[in-house]
VMD Tcl script that draws the C-alpha trace (Angstrom):
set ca {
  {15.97 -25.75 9.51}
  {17.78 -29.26 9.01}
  {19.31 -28.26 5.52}
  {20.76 -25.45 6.47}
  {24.69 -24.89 5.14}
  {27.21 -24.22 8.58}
  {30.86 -23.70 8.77}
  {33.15 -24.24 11.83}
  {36.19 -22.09 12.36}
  {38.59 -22.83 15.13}
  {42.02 -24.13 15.32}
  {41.59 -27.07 17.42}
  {40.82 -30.49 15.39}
  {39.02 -31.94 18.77}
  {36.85 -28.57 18.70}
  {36.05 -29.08 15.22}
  {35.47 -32.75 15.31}
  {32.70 -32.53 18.07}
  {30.83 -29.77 16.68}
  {31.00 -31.83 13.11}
  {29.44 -34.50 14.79}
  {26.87 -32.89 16.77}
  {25.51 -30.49 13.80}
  {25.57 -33.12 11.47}
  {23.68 -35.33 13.80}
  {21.15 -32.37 13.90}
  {20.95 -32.93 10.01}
  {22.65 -29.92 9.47}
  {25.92 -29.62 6.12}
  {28.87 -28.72 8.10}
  {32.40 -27.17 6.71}
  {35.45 -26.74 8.45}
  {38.38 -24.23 8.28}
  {41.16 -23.94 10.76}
  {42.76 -20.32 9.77}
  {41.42 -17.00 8.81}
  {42.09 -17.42 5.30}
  {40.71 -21.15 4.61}
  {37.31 -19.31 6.89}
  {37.75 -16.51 4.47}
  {37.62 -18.67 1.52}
  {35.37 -20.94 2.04}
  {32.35 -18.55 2.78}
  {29.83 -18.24 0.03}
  {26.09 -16.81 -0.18}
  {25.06 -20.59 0.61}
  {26.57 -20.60 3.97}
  {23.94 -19.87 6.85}
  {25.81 -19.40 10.13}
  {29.53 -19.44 11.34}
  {30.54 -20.56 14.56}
  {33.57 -18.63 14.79}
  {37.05 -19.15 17.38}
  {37.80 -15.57 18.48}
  {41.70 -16.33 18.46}
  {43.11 -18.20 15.51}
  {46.77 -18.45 13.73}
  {46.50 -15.84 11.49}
  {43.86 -13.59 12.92}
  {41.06 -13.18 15.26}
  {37.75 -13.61 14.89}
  {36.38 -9.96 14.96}
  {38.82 -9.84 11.65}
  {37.07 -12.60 9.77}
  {33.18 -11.57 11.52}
  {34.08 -8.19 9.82}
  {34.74 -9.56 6.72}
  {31.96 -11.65 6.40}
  {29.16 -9.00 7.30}
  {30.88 -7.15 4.31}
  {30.25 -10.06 2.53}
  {27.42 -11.15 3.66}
  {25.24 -9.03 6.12}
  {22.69 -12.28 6.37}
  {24.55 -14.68 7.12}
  {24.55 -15.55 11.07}
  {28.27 -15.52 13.27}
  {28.18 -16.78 16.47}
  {31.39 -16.17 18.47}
  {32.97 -19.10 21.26}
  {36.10 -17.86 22.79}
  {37.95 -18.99 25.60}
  {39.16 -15.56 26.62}
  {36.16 -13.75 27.47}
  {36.10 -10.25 28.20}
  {33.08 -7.69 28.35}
  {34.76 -5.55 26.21}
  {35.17 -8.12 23.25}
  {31.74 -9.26 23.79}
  {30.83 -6.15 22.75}
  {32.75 -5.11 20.35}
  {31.27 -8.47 18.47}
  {27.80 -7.71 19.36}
  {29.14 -4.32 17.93}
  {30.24 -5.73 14.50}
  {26.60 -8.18 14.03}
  {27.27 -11.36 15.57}
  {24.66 -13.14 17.00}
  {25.66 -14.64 20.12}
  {28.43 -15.27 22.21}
  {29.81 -18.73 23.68}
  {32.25 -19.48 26.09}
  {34.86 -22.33 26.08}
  {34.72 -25.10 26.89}
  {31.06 -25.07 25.84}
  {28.14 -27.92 26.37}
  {27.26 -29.63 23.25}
  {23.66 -29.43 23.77}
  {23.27 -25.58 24.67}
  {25.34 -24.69 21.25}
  {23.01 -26.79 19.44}
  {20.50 -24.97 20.86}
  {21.97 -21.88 20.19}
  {22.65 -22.52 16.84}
  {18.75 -23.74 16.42}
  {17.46 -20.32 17.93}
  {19.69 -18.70 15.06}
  {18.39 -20.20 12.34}
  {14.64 -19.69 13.00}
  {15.51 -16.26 14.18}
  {16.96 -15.89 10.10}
  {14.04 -17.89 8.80}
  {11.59 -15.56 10.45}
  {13.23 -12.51 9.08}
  {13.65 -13.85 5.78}
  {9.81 -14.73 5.85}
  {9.38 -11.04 6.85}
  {11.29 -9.46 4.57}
  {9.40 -11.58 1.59}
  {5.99 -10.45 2.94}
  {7.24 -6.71 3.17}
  {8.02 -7.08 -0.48}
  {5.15 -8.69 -1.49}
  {3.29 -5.85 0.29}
  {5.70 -3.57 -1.46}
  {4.30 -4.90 -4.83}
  {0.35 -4.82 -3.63}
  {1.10 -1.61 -2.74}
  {3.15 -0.09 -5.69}
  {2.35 2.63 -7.58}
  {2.04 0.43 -10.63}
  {-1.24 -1.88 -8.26}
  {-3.10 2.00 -8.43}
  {-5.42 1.57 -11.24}
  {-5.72 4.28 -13.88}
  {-4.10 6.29 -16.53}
  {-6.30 9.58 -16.91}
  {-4.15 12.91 -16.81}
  {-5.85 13.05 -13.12}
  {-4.45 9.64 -11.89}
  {-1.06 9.88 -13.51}
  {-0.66 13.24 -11.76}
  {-1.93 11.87 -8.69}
  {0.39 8.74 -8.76}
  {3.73 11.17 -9.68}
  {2.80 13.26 -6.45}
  {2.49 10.36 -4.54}
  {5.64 9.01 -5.60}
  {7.58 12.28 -4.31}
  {5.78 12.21 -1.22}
  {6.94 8.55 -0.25}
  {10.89 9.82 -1.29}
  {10.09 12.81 0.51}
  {11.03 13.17 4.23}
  {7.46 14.97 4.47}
  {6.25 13.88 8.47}
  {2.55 15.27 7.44}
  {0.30 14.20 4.23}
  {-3.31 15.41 4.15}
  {-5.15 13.25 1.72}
  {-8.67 14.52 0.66}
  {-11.48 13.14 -1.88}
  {-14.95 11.65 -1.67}
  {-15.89 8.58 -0.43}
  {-14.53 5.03 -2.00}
  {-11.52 7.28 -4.07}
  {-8.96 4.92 -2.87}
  {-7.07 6.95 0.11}
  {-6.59 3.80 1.94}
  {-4.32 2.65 -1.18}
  {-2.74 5.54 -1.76}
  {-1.66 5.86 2.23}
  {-0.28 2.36 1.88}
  {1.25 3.12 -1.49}
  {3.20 6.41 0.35}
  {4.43 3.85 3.07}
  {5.71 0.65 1.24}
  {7.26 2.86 -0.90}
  {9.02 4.89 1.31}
  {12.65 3.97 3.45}
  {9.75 3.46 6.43}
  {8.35 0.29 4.44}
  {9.93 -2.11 6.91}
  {8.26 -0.51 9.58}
  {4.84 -0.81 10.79}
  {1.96 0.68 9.28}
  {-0.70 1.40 11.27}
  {-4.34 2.59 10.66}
  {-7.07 3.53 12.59}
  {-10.41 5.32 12.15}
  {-11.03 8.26 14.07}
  {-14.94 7.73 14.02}
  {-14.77 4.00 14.89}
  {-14.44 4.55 19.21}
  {-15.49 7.30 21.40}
  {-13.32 9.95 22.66}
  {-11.38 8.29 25.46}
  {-11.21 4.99 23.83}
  {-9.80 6.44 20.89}
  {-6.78 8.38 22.89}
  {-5.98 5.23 24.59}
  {-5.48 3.80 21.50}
  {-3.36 6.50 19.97}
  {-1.57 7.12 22.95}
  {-1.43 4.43 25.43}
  {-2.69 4.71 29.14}
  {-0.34 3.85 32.18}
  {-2.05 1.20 34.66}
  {-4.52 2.38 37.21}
  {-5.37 5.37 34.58}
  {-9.05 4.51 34.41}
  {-11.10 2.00 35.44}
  {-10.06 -1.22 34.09}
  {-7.00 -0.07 33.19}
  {-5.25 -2.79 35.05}
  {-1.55 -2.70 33.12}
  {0.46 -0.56 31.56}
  {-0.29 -0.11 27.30}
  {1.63 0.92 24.70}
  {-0.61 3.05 22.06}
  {-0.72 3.23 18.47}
  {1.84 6.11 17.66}
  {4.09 4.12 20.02}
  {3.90 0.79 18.49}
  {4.43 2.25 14.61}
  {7.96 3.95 15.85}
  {9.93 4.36 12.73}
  {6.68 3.57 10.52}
  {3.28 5.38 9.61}
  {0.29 6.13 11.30}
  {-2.81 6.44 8.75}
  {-5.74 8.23 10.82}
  {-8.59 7.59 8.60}
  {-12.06 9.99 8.78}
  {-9.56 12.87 10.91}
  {-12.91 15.06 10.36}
  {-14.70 13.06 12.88}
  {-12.45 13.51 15.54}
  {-13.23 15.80 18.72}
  {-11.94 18.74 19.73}
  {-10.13 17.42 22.62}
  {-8.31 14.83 20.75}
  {-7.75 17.21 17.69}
  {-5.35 19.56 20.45}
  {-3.71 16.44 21.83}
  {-2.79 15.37 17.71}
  {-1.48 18.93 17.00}
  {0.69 18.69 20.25}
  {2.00 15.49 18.86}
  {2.86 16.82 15.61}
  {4.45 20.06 16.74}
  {6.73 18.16 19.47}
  {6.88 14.72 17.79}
  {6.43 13.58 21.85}
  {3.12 12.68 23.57}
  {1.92 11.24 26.47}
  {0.51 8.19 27.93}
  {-2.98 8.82 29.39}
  {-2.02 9.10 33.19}
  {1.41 9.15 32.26}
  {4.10 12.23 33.60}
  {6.87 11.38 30.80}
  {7.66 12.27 27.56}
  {7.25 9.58 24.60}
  {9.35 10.43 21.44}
  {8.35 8.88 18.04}
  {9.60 8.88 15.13}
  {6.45 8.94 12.64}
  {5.12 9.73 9.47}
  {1.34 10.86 10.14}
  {-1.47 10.34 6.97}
  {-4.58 11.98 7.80}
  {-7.61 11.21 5.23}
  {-11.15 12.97 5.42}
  {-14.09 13.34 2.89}
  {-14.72 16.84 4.77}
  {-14.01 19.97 3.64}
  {-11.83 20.66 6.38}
  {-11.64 24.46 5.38}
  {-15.68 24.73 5.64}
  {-15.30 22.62 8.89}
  {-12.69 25.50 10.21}
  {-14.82 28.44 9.42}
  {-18.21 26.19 10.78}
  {-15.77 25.89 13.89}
  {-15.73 21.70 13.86}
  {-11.82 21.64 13.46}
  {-9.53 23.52 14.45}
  {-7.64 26.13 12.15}
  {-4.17 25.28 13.91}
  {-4.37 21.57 13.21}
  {-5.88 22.09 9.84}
  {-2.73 24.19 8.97}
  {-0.32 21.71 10.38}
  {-1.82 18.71 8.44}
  {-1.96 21.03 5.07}
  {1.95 20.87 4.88}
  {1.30 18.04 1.94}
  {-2.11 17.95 0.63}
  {-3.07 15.67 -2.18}
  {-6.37 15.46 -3.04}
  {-8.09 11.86 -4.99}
  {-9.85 12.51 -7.78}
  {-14.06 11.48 -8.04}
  {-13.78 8.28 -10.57}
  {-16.62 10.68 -12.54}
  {-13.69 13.13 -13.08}
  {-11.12 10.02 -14.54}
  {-12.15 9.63 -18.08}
  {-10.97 6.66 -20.08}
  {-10.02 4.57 -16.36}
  {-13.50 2.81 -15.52}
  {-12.13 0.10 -18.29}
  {-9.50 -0.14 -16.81}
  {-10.99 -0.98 -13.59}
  {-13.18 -3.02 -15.01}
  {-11.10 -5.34 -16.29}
  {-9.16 -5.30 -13.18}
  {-12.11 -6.50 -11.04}
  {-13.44 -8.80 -13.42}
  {-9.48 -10.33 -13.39}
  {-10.13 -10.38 -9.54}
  {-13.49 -12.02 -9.30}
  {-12.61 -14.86 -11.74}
  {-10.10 -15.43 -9.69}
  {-11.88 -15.85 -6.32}
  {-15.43 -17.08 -7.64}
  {-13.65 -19.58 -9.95}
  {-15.14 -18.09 -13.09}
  {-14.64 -17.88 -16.91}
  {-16.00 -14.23 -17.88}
  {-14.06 -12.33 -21.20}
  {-15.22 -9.18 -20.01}
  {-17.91 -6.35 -20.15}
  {-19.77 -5.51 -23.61}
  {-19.47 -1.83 -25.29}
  {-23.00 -1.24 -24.25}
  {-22.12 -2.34 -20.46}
  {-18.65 0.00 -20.51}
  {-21.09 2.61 -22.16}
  {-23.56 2.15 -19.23}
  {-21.00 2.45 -16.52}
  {-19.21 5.41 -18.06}
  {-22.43 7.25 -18.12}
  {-23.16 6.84 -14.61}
  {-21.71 9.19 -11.74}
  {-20.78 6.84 -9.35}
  {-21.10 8.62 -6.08}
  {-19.79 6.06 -4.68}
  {-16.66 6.23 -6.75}
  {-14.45 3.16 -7.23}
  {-15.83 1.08 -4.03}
  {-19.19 0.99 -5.44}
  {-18.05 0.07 -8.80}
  {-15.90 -3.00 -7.13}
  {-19.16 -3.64 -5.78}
  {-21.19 -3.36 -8.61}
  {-18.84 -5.73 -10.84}
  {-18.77 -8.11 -7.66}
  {-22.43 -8.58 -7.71}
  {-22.98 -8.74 -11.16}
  {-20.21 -11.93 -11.55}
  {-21.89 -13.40 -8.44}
  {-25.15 -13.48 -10.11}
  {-24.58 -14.37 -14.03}
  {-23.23 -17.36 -15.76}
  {-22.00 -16.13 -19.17}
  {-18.99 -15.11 -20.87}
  {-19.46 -11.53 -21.21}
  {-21.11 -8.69 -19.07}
  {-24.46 -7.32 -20.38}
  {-26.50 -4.67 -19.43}
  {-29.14 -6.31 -17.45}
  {-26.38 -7.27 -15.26}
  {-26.34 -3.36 -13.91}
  {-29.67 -3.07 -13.99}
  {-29.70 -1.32 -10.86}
  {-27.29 1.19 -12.10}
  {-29.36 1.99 -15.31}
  {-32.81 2.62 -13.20}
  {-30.44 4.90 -10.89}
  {-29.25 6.80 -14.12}
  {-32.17 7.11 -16.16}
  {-33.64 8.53 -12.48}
  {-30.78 11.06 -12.14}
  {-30.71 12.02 -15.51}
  {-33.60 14.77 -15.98}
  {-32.76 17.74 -17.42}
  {-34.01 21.23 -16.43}
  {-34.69 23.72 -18.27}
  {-32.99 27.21 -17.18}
  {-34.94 30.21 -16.32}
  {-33.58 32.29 -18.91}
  {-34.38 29.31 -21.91}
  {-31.50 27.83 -23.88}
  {-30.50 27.26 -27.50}
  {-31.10 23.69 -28.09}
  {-29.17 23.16 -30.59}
  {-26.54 24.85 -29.16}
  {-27.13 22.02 -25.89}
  {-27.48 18.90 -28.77}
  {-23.73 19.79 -30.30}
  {-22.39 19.98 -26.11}
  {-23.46 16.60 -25.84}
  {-22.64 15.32 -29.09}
  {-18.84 16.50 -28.27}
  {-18.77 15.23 -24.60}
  {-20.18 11.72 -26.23}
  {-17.31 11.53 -28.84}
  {-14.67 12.97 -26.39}
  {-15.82 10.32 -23.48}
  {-15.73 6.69 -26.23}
  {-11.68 8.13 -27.82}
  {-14.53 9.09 -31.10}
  {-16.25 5.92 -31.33}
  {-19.80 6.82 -32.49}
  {-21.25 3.62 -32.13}
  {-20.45 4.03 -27.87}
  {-21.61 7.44 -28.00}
  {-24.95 6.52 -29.74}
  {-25.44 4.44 -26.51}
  {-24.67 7.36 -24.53}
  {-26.97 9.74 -26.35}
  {-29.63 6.55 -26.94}
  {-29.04 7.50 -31.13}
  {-27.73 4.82 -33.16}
  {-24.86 5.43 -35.21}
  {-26.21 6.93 -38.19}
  {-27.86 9.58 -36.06}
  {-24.48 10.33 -34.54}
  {-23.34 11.20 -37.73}
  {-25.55 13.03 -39.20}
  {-25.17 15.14 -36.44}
  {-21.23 15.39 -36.79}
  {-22.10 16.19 -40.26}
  {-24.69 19.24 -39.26}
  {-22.47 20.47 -36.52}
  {-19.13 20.42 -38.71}
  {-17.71 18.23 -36.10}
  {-14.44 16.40 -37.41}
  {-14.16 12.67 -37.22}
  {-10.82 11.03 -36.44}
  {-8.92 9.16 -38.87}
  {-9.17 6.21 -37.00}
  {-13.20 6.56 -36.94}
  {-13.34 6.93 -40.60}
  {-11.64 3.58 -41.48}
  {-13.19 1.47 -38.77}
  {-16.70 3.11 -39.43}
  {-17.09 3.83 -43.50}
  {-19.71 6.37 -44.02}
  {-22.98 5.18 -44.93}
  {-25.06 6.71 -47.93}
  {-27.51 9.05 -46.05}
  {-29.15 12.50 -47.59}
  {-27.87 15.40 -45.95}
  {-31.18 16.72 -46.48}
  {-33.11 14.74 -44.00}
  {-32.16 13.60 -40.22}
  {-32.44 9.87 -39.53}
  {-35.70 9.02 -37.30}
}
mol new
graphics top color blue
foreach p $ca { graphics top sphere $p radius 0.5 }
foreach p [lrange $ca 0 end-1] q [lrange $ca 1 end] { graphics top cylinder $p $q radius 0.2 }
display resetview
């Protein structure tokens, strides 16, 4: 860190002199000051580290370190003295400086001392930019959607991560995004610049799996040559996201609820107590209250994990956000594949809002992945999902009920879910129905449904006889 900005503060002009001419051999900017108040004056947000003279003619140094971590909490103070004691030594250490140096000093271990300082500050600074570029990835704002289920979803999230809450429950179907929202909770929360630590429950067997969360002491199984810290240990102060809790066993399940109760746990072959402070995120795609009555989890831990439940809604269930996330992904994927695509069609976006998705927003990433990988056009057509069509038109059979239906009563349903899923856009919800437009409103017209304003402007009404349906 050659260019970094250093001031010297100590009374003696031979003191000052050498260290000049050292540091600035090093290629380092040096400033001088000879009194608390020229030290005091001359420090700015530019200056990196201060080697600081605990006695000087108008102070001491603990005076002027105090002021300038009021100042300046960043900025590095390293304290030489020629009147050590323990207790000043501590006192400094106390009040944030960064090392202490007795006089007279070598040349060559200050420099080094000074050297260690500055990458230890680069290295934090580097640290605190990537936790606030994970802080963006991770913000509310990076969850994709703006259906009345998502923008409830994203509020509740937002208390929880304020929230001193120890215990979130998150529940929803596969590919819903929990991962996200977990990480959202953290980086959002005063425990962002902590760890955050996940594991999944169903990726190692039993003991493997408690060794991990837990740690093991040495000689506590076979090859367990060396003492290890565990999971819960490492993310002290931080968050522990246990993905797929539904999987684990029984045995492990008591050892988490004993960990949640006590906030303490310990080692596997260990005797003492290990106290964490943790925020726990459990995620399943069970129905953990069916697993409890089926007698797969237990009722205890179920209630324990409950204390803040939020549940991810099925991307079938958030009308108006596959768009959205469609034009995220194909943002994303010109990006990494180096490609020029505009964006999906209506009849694509009517396609994709038609399907159910079980796989919910991972299989749509995947879907738009593959389709980008495969075509070389500006815009997304059908054909590019033809998978997804065959799988709807397969899926989409209609039964009639026992007790017979009204079918006209069933045609005006549909006709209102169509209108209600395209905003009232009847040439989209002709491709939902497979009508063309005209046939969508004649429909409106023999069902008394009301077209928006908007609808009527940007579709004028075609001449048709209200006498006779359109083929």
């Amino acid at each position: 860190m050659s260019s970094a900005n250093l001031l010297v503060v100590d009374d003696e002009d031979l003191v000052r002199w050498s260290l000049r001419e050292r540091l600035t051999h090093d290629g380092y900017a040096v400033r001088e000051a000879a009194t608390v108040a020229s030290a005091v004056e001359q420090m700015s947000p530019d200056i990196d580290l201060v080697l600081l003279d605990f006695r000087l003619p108008d102070g001491d140094g603990l005076t002027v370190l105090r002021r300038i971590k009021e100042a300046s909490p960043e900025t590095l103070v390293i304290l030489m003295t020629a009147y050590s004691t323990v207790e000043n030594a501590v006192e400094a250490m106390r009040l944030g400086a960064y090392h202490y140096v007795n006089k007279p000093f070598n040349l060559d271990e200050v420099a080094l001392v000074v050297e260690k300082a500055l990458e230890t500050s680069r290295l934090r600074r580097e640290v605190r930019s990537l936790r606030t570029s994970q802080g963006r990835e991770y913000g509310f704002e990076a969850i994709i959607g703006a259906s009345p289920a998502m923008v409830q979803v994203k509020a509740l999230l937002g208390r929880v991560a304020s929230s001193h809450a120890s215990t979130v429950l998150l529940t929803g179907e596969t590919g819903t995004g929990k991962d996200l929202a977990a990480k959202a909770i953290h980086f959002n929360s005063d425990r962002a610049a902590k760890p955050f630590v996940n594991i999944t429950a169903s990726a190692l067997p039993e003991q493997l799996l408690e060794s991990e969360l837990f740690g093991h002491e040495r000689g506590a199984f076979t090859d367990a040559r060396q003492q290890k810290r565990g999971l819960l240990e490492t993310a002290d102060g931080g968050t522990v996201f246990l993905d797929e809790i539904g999987e684990m066993t029984p045995g492990l399940q008591a050892k988490l609820l004993r960990f949640l109760e006590e906030k303490a746990f310990k080692r596997v072959g260990g005797l003492v107590d290990i106290r964490v402070d943790l925020r726990v995120i459990a995620a399943t795609n069970r129905d953990l209250e069916t697993e409890v009555r089926a007698g797969k989890f237990r009722e205890d831990l179920f209630y324990r994990l409950q204390v803040m439940p939020i549940t991810l809604p099925p991307l079938r269930e958030r009308k108006g956000d596959i768009p959205l996330l469609v034009r995220y992904y194909i943002d994303r994927y010109n990006r990494e594949f180096r490609k020029h695509v505009r964006g999906a069609s209506s009849e694509v976006l009517a396609v994709l809002e038609q399907y159910r998705w079980p796989g919910n927003i991972r299989e749509l990433r995947n879907a738009i992945e593959r389709a980008m990988l495969l075509m070389d056009r500006e815009w997304l057509q059908p054909d590019d999902f033809a998978t997804l069509i065959r799988g709807t038109s397969a899926t989409s059979q209609f039964k009639l009920p026992a007790n017979g239906l009204v079918l006209e009563e069933v045609e005006r349903q549909l006709l209102e879910q169509a209108l209600e899923r395209v905003g009232g856009n009847q040439t989209q919800a002709g491709h939902l129905l497979g009508i063309n437009r005209d046939q969508v409103r004649y429909r409106m017209e023999k069902f008394g449904l009301e077209r928006p304003h908007s609808d009527r402007q940007a579709e004028p009404r075609a001449s048709t006889s209200p006498t006779t349906a359109p083929a």
